[in-house]
C-alpha positions as CSV (number, residue, x, y, z in Angstrom):
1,X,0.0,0.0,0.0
2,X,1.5,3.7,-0.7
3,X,0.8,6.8,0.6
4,X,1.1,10.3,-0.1
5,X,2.0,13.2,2.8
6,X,-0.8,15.6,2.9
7,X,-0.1,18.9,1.9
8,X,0.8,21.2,4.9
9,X,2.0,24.7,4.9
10,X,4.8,25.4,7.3
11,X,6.7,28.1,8.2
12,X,10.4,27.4,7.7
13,X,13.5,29.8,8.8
14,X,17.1,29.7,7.1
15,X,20.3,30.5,8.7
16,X,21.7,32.3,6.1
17,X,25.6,33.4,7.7
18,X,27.9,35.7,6.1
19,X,31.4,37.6,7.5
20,X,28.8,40.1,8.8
21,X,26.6,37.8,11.0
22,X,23.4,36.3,10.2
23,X,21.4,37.7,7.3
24,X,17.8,38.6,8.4
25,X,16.2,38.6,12.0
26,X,15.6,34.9,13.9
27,X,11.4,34.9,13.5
28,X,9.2,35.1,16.7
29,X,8.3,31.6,16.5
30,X,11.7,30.2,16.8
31,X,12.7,32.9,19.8
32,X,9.8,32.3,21.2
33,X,9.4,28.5,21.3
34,X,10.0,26.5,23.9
35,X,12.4,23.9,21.7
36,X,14.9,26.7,21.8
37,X,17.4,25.7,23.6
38,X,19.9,28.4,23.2
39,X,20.9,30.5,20.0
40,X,24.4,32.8,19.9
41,X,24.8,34.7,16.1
42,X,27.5,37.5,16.8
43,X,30.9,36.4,17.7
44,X,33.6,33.9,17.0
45,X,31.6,30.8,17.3
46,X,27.9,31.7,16.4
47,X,25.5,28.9,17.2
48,X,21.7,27.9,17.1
49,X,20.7,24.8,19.6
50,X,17.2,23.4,19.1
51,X,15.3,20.4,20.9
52,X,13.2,18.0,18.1
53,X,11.5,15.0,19.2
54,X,14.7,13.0,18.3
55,X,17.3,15.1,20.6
56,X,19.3,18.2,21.0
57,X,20.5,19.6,17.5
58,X,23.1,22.0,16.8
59,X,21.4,23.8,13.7
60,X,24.3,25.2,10.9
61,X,24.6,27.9,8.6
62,X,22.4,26.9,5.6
63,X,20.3,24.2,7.7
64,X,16.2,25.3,7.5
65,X,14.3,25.3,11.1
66,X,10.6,24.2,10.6
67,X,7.7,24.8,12.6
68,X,5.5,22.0,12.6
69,X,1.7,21.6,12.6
70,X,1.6,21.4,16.5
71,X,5.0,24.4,17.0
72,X,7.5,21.8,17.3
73,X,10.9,22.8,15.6
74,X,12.8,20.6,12.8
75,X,15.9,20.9,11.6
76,X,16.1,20.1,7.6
77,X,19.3,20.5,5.1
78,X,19.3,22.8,2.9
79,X,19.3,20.0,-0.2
80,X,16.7,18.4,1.2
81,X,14.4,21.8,2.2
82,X,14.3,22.5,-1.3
83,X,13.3,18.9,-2.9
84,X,10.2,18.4,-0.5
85,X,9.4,22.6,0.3
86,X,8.0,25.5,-2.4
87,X,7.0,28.9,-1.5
88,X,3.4,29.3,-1.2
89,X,1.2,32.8,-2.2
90,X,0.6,34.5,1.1
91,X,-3.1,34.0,0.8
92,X,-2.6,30.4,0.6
93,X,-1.2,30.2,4.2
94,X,-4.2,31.0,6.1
């Protein structure tokens, strides 16, 4: 028997990192959630630390945070964000 994964909008987050720090502003619902564990992005060692279901993760540059349907974080690669994830109109995130 197959299956297919239901279509579910997400919000997703990517730690883009240059010389100059982390490009864009760390969204609400990752500041805000309680699966954040600690997150560091000026300095020497920058770092994001998120808890998902399977453990503590040390989130890199390029790696996408996800918020899932009930505001649980996951980490995803970057390859792999973008052959399962497309953008979606505004209007169809409601």
């Amino acid at each position: 028997m197959k299956f297919r994964k239901k279509p579910v909008v997400v919000e997703a987050w990517q730690w883009i990192w240059s010389e100059g720090g982390v490009q864009g502003q760390v969204p609400d619902w990752i500041a805000e959630s309680a699966c954040l564990i600690e997150y560091k992005l000026t300095g020497a060692s920058p770092h994001i630390l998120i808890w998902i279901p399977e453990g503590n993760m040390n989130v890199s540059p390029d790696d996408w945070i996800i918020k899932g349907v009930k505001g649980e974080l996951y980490l995803c690669k970057s390859d792999i964000f973008a052959e399962t994830y497309e953008p979606v109109e505004e209007a169809d995130d409601e």
